[in-house]
Each structure stands twice: as C-alpha cells, then as structure tokens.
N, CA, C and O atoms as CSV, one atom per row, in Angstrom:
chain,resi,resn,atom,element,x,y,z
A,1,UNK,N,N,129.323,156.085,39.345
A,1,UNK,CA,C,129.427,157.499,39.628
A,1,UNK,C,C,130.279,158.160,38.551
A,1,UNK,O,O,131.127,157.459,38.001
A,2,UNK,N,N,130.137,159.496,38.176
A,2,UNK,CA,C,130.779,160.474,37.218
A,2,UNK,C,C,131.711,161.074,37.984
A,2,UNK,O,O,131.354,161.710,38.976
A,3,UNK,N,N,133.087,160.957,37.626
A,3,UNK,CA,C,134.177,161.374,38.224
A,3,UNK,C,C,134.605,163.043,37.025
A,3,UNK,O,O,135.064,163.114,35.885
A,4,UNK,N,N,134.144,164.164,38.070
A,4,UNK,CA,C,134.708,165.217,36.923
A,4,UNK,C,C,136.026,165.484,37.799
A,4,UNK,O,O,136.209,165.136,38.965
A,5,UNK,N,N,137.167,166.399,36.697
A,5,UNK,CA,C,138.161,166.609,37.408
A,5,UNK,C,C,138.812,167.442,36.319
A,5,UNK,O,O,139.184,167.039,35.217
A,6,UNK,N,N,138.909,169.036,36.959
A,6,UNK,CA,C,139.212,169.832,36.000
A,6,UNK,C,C,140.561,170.392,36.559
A,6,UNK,O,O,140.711,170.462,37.779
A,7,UNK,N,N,141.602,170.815,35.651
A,7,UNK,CA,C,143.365,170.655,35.555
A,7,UNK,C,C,143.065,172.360,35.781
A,7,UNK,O,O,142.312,173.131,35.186
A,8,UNK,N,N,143.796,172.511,36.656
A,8,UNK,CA,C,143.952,173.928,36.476
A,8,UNK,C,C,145.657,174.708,36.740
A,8,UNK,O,O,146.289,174.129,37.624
A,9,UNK,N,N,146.218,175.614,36.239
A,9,UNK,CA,C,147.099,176.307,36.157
A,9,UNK,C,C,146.880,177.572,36.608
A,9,UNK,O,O,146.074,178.348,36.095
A,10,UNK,N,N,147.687,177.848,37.711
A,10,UNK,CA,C,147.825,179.470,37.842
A,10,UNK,C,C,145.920,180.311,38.061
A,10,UNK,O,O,145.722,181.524,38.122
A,11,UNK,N,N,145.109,179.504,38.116
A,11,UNK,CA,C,143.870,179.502,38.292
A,11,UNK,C,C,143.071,179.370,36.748
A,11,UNK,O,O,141.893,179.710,36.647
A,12,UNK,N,N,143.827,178.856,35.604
A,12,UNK,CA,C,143.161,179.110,34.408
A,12,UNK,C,C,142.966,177.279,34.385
A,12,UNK,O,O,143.903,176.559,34.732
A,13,UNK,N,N,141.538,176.669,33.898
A,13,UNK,CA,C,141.523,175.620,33.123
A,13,UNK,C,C,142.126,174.845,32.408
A,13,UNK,O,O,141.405,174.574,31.447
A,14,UNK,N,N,143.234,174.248,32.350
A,14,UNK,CA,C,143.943,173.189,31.324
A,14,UNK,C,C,143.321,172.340,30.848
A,14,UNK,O,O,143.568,172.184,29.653
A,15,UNK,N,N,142.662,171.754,31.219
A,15,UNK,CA,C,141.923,170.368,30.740
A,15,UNK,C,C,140.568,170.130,31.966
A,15,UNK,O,O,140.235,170.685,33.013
A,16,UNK,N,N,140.188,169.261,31.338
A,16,UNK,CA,C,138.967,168.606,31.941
A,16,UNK,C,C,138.882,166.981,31.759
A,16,UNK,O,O,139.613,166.448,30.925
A,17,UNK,N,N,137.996,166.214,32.538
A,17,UNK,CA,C,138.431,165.009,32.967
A,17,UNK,C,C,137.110,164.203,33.323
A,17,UNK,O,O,136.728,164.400,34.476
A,18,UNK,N,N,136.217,163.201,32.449
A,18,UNK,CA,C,134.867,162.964,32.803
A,18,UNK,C,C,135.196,161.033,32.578
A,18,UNK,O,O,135.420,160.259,31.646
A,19,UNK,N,N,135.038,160.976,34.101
A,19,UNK,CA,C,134.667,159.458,33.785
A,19,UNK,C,C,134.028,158.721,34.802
A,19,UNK,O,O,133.757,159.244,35.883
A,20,UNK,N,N,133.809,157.733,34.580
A,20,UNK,CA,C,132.592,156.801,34.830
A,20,UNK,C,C,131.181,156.946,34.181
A,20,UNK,O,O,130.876,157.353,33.060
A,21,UNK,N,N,130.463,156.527,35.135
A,21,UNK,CA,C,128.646,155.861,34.283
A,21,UNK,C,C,127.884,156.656,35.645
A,21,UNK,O,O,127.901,156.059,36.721
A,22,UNK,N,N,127.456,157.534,35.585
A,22,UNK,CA,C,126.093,158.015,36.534
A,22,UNK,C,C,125.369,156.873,37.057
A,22,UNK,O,O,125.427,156.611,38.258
A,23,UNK,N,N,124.699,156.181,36.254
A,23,UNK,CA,C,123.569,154.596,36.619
A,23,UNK,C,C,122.485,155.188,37.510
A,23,UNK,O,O,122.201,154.406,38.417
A,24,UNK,N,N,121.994,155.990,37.530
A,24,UNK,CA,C,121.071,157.074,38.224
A,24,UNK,C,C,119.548,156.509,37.368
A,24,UNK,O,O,118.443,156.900,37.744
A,25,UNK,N,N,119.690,155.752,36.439
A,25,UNK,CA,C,118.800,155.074,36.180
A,25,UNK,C,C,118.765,154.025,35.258
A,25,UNK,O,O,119.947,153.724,35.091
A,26,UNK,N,N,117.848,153.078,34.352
A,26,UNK,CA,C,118.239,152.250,33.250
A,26,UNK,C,C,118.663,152.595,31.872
A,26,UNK,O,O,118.072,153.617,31.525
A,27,UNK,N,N,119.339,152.210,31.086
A,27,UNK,CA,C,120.111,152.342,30.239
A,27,UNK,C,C,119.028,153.052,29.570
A,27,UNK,O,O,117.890,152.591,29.483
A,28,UNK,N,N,119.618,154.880,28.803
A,28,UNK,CA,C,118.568,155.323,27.933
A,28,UNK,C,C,117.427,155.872,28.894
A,28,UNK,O,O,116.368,156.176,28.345
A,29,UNK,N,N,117.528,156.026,30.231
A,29,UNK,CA,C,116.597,157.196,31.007
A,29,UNK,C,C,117.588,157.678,32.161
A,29,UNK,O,O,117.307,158.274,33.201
A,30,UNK,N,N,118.707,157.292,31.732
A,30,UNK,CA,C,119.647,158.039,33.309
A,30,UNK,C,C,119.944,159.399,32.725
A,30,UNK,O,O,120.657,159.568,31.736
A,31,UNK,N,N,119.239,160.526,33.529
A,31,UNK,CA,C,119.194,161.861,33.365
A,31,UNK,C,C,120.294,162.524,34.020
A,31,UNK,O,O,120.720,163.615,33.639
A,32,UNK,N,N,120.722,161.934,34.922
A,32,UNK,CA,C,122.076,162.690,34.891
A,32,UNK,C,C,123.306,162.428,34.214
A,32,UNK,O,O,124.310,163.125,34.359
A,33,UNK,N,N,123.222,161.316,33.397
A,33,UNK,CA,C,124.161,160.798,32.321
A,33,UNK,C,C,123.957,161.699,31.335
A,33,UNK,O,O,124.957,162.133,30.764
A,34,UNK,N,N,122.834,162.098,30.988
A,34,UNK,CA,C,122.113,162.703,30.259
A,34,UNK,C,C,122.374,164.219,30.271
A,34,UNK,O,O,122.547,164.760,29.179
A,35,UNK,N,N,122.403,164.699,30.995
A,35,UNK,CA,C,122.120,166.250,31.300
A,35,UNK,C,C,124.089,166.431,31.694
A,35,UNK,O,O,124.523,167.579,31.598
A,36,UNK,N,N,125.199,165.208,32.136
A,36,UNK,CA,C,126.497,166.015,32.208
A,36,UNK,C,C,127.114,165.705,30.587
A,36,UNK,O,O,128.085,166.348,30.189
A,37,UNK,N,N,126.461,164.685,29.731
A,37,UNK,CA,C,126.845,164.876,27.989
A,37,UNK,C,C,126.133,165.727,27.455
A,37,UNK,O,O,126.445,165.980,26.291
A,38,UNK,N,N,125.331,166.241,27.847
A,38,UNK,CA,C,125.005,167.677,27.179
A,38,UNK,C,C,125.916,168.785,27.728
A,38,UNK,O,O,126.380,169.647,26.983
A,39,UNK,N,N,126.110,168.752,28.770
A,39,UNK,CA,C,126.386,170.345,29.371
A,39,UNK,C,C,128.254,170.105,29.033
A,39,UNK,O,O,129.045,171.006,29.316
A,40,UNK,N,N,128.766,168.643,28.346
A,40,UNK,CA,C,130.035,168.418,28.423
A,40,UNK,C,C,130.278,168.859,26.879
A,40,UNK,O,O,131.061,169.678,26.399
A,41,UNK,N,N,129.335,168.028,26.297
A,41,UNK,CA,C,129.543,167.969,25.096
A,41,UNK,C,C,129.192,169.259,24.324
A,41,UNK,O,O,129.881,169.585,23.357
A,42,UNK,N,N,128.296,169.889,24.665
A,42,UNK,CA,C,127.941,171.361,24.313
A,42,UNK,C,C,129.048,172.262,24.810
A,42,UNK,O,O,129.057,173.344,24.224
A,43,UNK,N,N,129.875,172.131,25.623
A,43,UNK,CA,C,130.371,173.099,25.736
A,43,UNK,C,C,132.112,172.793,24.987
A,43,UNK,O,O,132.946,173.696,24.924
A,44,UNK,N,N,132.312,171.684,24.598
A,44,UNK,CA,C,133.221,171.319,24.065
A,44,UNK,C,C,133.106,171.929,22.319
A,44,UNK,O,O,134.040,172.311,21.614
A,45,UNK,N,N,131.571,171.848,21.952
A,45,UNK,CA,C,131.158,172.018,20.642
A,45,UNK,C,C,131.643,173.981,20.668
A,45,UNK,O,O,132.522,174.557,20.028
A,46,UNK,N,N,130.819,174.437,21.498
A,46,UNK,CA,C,131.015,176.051,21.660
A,46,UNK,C,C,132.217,176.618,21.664
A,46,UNK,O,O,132.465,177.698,21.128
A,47,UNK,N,N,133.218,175.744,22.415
A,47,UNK,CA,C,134.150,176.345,22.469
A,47,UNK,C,C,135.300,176.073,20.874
A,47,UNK,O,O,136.296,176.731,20.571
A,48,UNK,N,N,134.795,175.102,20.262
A,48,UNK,CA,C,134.878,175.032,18.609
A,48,UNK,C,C,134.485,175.903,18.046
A,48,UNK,O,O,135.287,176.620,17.447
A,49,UNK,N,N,133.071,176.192,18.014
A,49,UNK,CA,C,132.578,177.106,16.914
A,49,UNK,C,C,132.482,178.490,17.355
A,49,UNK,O,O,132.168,179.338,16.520
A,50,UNK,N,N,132.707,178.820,18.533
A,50,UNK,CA,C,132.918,180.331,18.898
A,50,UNK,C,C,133.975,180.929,19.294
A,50,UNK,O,O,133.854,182.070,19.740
A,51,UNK,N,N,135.279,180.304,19.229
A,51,UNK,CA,C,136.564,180.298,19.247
A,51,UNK,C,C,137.437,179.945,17.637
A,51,UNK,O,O,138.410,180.499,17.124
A,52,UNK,N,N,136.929,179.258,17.366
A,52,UNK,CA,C,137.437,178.967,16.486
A,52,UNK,C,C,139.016,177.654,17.033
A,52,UNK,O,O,139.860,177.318,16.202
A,53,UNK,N,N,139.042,177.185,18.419
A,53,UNK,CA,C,140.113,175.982,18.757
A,53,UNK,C,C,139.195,175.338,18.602
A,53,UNK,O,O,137.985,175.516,18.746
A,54,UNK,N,N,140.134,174.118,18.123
A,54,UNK,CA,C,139.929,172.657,18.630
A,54,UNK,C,C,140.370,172.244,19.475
A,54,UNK,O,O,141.582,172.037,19.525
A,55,UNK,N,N,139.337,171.898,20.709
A,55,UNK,CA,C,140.386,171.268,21.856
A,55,UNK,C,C,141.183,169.728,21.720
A,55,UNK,O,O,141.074,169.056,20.694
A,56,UNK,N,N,141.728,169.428,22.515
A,56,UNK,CA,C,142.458,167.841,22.411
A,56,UNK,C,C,141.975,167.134,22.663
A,56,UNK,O,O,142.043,167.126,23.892
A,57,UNK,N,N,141.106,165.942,22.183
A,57,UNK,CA,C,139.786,165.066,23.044
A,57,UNK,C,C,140.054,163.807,22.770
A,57,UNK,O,O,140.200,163.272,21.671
A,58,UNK,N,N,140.112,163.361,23.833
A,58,UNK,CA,C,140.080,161.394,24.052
A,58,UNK,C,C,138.806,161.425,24.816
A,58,UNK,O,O,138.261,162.109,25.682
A,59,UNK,N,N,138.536,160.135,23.935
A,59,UNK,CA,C,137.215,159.797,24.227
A,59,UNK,C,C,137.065,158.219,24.346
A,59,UNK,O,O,137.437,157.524,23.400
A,60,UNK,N,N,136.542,157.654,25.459
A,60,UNK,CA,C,136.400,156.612,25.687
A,60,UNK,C,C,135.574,155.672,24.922
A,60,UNK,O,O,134.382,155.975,24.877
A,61,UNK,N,N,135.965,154.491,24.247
A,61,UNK,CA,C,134.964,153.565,22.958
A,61,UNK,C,C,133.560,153.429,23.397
A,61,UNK,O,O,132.754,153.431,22.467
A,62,UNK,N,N,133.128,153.326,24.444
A,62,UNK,CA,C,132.018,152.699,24.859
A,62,UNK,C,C,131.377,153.862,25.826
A,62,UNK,O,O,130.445,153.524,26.556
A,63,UNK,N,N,131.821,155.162,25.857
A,63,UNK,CA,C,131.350,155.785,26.127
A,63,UNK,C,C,131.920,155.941,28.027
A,63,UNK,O,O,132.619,155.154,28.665
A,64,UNK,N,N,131.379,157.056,28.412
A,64,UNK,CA,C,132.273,157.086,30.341
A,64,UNK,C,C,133.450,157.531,30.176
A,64,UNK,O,O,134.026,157.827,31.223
A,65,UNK,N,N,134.131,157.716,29.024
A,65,UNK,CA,C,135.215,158.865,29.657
A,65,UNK,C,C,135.640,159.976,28.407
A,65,UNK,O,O,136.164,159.580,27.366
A,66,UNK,N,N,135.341,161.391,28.665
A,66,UNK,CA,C,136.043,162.515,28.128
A,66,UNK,C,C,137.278,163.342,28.551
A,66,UNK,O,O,137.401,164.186,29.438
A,67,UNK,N,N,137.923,162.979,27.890
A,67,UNK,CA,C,139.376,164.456,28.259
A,67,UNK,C,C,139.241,165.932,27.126
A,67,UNK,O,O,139.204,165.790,25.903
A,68,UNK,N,N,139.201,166.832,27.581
A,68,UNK,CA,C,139.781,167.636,27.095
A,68,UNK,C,C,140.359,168.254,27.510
A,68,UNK,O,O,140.224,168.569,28.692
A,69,UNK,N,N,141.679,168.932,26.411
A,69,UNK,CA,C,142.891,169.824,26.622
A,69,UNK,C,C,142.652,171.063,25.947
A,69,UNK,O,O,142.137,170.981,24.831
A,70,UNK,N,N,142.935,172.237,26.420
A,70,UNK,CA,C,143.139,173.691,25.638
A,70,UNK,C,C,145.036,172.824,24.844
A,70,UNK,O,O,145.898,172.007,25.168
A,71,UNK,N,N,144.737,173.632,23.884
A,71,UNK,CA,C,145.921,173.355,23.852
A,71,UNK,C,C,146.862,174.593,24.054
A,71,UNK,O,O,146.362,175.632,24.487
A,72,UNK,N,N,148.128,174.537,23.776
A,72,UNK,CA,C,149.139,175.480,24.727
A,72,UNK,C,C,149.316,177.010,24.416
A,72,UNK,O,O,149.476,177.975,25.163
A,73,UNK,N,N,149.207,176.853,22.617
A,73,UNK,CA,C,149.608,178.397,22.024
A,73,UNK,C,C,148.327,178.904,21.843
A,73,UNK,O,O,147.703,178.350,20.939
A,74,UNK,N,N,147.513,180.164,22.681
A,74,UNK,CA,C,146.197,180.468,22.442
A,74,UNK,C,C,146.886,181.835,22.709
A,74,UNK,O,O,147.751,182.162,23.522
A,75,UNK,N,N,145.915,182.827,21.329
A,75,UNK,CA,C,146.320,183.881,21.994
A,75,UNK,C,C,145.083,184.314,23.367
A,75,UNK,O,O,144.112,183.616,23.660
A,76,UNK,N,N,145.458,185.582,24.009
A,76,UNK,CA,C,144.908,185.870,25.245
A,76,UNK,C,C,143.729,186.076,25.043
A,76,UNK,O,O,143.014,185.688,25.968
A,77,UNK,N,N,143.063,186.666,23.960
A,77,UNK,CA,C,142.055,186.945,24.304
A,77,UNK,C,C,140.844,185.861,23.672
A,77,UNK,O,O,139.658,186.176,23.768
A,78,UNK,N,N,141.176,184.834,23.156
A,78,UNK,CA,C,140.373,183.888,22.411
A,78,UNK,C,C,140.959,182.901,23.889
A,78,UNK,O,O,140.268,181.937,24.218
A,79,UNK,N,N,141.908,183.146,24.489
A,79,UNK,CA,C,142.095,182.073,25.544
A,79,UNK,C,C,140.899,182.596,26.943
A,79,UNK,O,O,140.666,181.817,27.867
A,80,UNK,N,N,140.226,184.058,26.865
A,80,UNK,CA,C,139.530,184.418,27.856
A,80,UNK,C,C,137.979,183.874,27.538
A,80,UNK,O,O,137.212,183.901,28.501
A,81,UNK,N,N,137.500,183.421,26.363
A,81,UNK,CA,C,136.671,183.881,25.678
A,81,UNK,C,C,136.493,181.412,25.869
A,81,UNK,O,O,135.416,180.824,25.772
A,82,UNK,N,N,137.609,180.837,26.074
A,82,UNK,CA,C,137.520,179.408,26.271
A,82,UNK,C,C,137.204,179.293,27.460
A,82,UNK,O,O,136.351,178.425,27.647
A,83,UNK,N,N,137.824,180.244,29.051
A,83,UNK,CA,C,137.859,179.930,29.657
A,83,UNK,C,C,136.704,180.546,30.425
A,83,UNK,O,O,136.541,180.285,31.617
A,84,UNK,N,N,135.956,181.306,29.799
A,84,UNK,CA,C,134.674,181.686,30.336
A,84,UNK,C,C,133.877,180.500,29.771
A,84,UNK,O,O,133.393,179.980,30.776
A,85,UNK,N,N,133.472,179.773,28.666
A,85,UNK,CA,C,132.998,178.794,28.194
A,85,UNK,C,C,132.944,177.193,29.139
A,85,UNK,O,O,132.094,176.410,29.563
A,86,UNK,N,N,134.444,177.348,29.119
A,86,UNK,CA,C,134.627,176.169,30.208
A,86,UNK,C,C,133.979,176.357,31.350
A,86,UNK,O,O,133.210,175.477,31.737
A,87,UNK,N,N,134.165,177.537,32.102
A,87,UNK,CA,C,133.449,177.769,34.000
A,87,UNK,C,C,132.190,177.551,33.344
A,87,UNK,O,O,131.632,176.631,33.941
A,88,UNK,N,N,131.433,177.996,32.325
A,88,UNK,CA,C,129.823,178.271,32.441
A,88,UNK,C,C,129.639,176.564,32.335
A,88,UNK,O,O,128.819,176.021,33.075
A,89,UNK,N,N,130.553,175.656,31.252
A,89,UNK,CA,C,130.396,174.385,31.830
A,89,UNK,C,C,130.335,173.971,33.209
A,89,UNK,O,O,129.514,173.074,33.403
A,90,UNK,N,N,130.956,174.359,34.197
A,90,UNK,CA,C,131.660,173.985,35.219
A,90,UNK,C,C,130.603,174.323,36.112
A,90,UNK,O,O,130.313,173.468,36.949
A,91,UNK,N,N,129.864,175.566,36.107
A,91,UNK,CA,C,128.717,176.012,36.993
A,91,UNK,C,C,127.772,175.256,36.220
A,91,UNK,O,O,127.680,174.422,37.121
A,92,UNK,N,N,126.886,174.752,35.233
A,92,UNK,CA,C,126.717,173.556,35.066
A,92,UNK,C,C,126.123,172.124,35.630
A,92,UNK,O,O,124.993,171.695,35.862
A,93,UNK,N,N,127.731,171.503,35.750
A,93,UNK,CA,C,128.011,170.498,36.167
A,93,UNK,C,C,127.757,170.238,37.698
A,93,UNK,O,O,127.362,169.177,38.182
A,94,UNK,N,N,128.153,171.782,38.592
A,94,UNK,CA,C,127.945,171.641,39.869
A,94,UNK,C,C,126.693,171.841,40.305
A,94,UNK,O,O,126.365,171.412,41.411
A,95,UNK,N,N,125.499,172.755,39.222
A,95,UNK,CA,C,124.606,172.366,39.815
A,95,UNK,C,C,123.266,171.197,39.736
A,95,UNK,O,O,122.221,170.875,40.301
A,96,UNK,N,N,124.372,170.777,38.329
A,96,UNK,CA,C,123.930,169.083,38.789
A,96,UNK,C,C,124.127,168.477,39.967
A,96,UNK,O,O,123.308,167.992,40.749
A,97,UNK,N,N,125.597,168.571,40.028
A,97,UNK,CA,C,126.029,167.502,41.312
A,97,UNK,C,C,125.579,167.879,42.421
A,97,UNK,O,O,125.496,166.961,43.237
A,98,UNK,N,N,125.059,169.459,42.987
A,98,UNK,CA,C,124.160,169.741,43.538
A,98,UNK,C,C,122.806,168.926,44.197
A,98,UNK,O,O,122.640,168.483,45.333
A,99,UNK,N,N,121.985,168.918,43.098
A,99,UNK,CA,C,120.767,167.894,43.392
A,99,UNK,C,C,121.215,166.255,43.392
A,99,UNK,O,O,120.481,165.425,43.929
A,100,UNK,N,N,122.248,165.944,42.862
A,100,UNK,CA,C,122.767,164.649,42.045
A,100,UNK,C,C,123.605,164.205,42.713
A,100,UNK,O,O,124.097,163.286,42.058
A,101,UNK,N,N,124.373,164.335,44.177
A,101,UNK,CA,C,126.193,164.240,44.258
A,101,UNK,C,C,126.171,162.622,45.073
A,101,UNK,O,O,127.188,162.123,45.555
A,102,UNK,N,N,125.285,162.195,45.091
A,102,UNK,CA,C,125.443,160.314,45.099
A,102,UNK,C,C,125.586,160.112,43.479
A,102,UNK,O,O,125.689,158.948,43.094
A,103,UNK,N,N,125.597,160.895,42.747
A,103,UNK,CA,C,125.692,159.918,41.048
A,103,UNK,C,C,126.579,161.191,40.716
A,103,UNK,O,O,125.623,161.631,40.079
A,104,UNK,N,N,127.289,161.926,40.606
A,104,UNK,CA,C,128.421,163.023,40.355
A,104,UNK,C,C,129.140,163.827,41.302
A,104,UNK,O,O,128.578,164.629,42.048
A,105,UNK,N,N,130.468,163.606,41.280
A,105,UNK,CA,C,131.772,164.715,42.235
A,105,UNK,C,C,132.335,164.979,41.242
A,105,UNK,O,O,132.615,164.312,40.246
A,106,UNK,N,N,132.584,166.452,41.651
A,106,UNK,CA,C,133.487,167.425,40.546
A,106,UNK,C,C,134.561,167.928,41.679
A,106,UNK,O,O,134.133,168.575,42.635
A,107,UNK,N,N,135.894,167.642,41.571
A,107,UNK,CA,C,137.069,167.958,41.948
A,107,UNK,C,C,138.235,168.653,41.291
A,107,UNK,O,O,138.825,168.024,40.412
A,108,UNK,N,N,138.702,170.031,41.641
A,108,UNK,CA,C,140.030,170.333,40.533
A,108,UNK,C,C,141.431,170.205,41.470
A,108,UNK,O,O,141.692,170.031,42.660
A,109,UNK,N,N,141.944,170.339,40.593
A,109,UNK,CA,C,143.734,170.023,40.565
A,109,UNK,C,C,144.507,170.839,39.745
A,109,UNK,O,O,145.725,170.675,39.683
C-alpha cells in the first residue's frame, strides 16, 4: 500500500510524504503506482519550473519513498503560487485513492 502523508502548518503544506509499493498489479502494469509518480512527480517538477524553488527531496534507492519539503524562506506570494500546486497534487492523489483506497491512504498532520 502507498502511504501519503502531507505536513501541514497553520493550514499551509510543509512537506509531503510517499511511501510504500501500490502492488495493484505486476511489476511495470501497476497503474496506481503509476498514475501517484506522475501526479507526485509532476507536481514536484511544476512547482520547480513555475516557481522557480527547489523543493528538499529524499528519495528512496529502489524506489517507494518521496519526501518533499518547501523550504522555510519563500516569499508570500511565490509561497501561494507552491501551495496551490501542491493541493492540485493533493486533489489528485485523493481521487485516486478514491477508486483505489485498498492500494492508497492519504493522511495529514
């Protein structure tokens, strides 16, 4: 199962939190493995090239786990402009886990 788990402050996004293996099917056709590294990884890319941050990213060797961090000094309005990026991830993800939630839970903190 895909463990999401997004950090939140004061109601704003801090980080995000992706781990485990979906297994929703055989290696190279599991579509929901598939469809939360796109909607993770795309939105990690966007919020690079249309912001202009780099977020903070650990990434697991073998694949099954992403962190990312905003990092701390953003000004406000490039910080509104991440955190709309992040939710459109986030709506997303849930309506994967939607059709999907035996192979994905999304929980914040």
């Amino acid at each position: 199962m895909i463990h999401v788990t997004v950090y939140r402050d004061n109601n704003q996004i801090k980080s995000f939190e992706l781990s485990g293996h979906a297994e929703s099917g055989p290696y190279g056709y599991d579509l929901v493995c598939a469809g939360v590294s796109a909607v993770s990884f795309g939105a990690v890319n966007a919020v690079s090239e249309l912001t202009g941050i780099d977020l903070d990213i650990e990434q697991g060797a073998n694949g099954g786990y992403l962190c990312a961090t905003i990092p701390d000094s953003i000004a406000p309005a490039v910080m509104e402009k991440v955190q709309l990026l992040l939710k459109g991830m986030i709506v997303s993800l849930e309506t994967i886990e939607r059709d999907y939630n035996q192979f994905i839970t999304i929980q914040s903190k």
